[in-house]
N, C-alpha and C positions, 0 to 999 in steps of 0.2 A: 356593835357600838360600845357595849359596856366593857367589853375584853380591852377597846382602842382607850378608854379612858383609863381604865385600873391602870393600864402598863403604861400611856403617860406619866400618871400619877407617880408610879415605881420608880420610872427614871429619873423623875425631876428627886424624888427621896436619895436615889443613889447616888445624882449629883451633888445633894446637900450634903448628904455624910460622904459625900468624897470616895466611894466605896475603888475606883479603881483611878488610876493615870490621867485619865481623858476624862473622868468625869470630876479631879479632882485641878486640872486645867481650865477645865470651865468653870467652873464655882469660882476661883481666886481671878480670873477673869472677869467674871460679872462684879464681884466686890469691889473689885478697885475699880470697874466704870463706875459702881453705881457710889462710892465714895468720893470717887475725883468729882462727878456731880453733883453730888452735893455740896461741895466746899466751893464748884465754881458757882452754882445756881447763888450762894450766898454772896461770893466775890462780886458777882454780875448784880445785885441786890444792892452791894451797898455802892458801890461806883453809879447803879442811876438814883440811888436817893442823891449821894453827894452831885450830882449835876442837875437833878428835876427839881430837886426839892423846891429851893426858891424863883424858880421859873413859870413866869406870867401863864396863867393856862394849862400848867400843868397838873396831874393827876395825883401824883405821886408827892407825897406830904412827909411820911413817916419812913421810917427802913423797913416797919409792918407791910405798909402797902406794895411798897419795892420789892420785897421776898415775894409776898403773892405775886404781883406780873413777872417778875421775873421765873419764876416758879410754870405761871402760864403760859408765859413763852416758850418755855423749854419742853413742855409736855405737848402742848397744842396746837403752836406759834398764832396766839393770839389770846386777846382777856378781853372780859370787858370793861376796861380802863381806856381809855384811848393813848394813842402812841404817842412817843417822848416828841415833847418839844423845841428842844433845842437841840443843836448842830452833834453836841458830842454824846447826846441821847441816842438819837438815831444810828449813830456811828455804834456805840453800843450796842442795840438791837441786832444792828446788822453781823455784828462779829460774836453777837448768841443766837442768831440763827444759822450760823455756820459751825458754832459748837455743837449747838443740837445735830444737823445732819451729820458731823463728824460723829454725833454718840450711836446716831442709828444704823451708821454706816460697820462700827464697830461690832456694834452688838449683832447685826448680823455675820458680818465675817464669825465674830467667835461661834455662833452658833453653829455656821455654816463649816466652820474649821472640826468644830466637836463632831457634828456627822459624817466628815471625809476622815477624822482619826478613827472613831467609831467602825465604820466602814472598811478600814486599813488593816485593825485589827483583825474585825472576824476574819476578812480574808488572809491574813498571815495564819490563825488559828485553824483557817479550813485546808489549807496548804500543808502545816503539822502535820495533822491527822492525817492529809492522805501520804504525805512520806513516809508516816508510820506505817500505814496499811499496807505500805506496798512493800517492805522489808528494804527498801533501800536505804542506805545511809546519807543524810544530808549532807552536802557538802558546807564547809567550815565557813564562817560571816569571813571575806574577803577583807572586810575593814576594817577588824582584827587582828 
């Protein structure tokens, strides 16, 4: 168990310092999700203040409180604020719970993409070695 954690651990470092191709694909991948959300969690923040704010019954007062649910939505899909009350609130909602699944759905492909590159490579790498072993000569990349 402590071997499986160290060498998590390794990887996700390798990934940070970008040490090769694939792990520096992933890293500029996760930055720009996790920057495009932040600039929409805040876009989405200030579009339900500017529609809750003055609305009978509503929660949302401040762009403060609109960042936190909007924030909660995205993390959780749910706060304990209660939901927007007007027609283009809810409409809101609805098109930040379809960012959110769009984020998760990315965030795993990239993840999922990093372990089939990952995976591509050793096997090109273990393929190398045995044409070196065996003295035969590779033949030439075709697409070249």
């Amino acid at each position: 168990m402590g071997n499986m954690v160290s060498g998590g651990f390794q990887n996700a470092l390798h990934i940070l310092r970008a040490k090769t191709h694939i792990h520096r694909q992933l890293r500029n991948r996760l930055l720009a999700l996790f920057f495009v959300t932040v600039v929409m969690t805040l876009l989405f923040a200030l579009g339900m203040y500017l529609i809750e704010h003055n609305a009978r019954g509503a929660d949302i007062h401040s762009y403060a409180t609109a960042a936190y649910w909007s924030t909660a939505q995205l993390l959780t899909y749910g706060s304990s604020l209660s939901d927007p009350v007007t027609h283009g609130g809810r409409i809101l909602e609805i098109v930040m719970d379809v960012y959110g699944l769009v984020v998760i759905g990315t965030l795993t492909a990239s993840i999922g993409a990093y372990f089939i590159g990952k995976a591509e490579q050793q096997f090109v790498e273990s393929e190398q070695k045995e044409v070196r072993g065996s003295g035969v000569q590779a033949l030439p990349n075709q697409a070249d």
